[in-house]
C-alpha positions in Angstrom: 0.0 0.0 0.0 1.0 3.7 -0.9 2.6 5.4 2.5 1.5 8.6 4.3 4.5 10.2 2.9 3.9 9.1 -0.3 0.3 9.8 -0.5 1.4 13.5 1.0 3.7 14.0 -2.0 1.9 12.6 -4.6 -1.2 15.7 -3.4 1.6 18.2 -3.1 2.1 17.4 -6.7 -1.4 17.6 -8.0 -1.7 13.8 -8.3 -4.1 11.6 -6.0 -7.6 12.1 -5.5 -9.5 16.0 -4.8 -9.2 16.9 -1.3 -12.9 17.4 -1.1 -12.6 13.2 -1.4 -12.2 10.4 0.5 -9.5 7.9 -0.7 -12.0 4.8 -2.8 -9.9 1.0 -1.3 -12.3 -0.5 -4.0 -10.2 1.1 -6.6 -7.9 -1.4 -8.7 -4.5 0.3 -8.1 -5.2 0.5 -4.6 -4.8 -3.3 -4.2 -2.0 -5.2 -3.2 0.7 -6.5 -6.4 2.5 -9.3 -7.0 1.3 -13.2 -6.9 3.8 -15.6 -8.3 6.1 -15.5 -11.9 4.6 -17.8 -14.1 7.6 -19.9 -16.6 4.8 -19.7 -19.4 3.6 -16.5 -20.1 0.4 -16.1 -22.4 1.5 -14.5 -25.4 3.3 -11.4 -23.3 0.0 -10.2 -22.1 0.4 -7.3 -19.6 -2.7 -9.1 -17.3 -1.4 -11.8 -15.8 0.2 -11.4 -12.2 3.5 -11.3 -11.1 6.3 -9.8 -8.6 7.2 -6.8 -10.3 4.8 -5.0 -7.5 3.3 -2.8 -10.7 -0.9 -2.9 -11.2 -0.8 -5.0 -14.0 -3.8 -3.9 -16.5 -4.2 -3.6 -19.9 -3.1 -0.2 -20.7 -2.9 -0.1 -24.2 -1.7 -2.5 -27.8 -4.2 -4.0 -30.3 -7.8 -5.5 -29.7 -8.0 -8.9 -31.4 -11.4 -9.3 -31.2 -12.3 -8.4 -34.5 -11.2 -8.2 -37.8 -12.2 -6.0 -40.8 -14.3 -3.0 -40.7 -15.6 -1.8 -37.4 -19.4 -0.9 -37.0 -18.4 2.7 -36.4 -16.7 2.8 -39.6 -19.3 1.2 -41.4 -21.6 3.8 -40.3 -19.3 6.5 -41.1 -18.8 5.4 -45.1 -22.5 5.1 -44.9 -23.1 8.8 -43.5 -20.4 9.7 -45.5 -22.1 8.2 -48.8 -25.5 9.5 -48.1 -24.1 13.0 -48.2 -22.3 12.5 -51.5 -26.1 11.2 -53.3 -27.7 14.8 -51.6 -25.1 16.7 -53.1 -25.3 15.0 -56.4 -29.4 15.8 -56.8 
């Protein structure tokens, strides 16, 4: 857990939570690190556990789970489409 001190410093800063605010313990990088290394990692995923005592979440890198065209996109060339046909009439 993050010390007085550190908790102190880290407000002196600007960083932490609003004074106005109590401190949330439900909050994920308020929770103890660590757990044990693992010989066979999956794939260098930045989930699973381990010593290095950092909060280990997925922060960024590329979403598998889907290929091609997202829906967004899809409705964007389809917006985008529309608006060509008005201006054409």
């Amino acid at each position: 857990m993050t010390s007085f001190l550190g908790r102190l410093v880290d407000r002196l800063r600007g960083r932490g939570p609003a004074e106005d605010v109590e401190p949330d313990p439900n909050l994920a990088n308020s929770r103890e690190t660590g757990g044990l290394p693992r010989e066979d990692g999956d794939a260098a995923s930045t989930t699973g556990t381990g010593a290095s005592g950092e909060f280990v979440g997925r922060i960024a890198g590329r979403d598998e789970g889907y290929a091609g065209r997202t829906g967004a996109e899809a409705r964007a060339e389809a917006l985008a489409e529309d608006h060509r046909e008005d201006e054409a009439r």
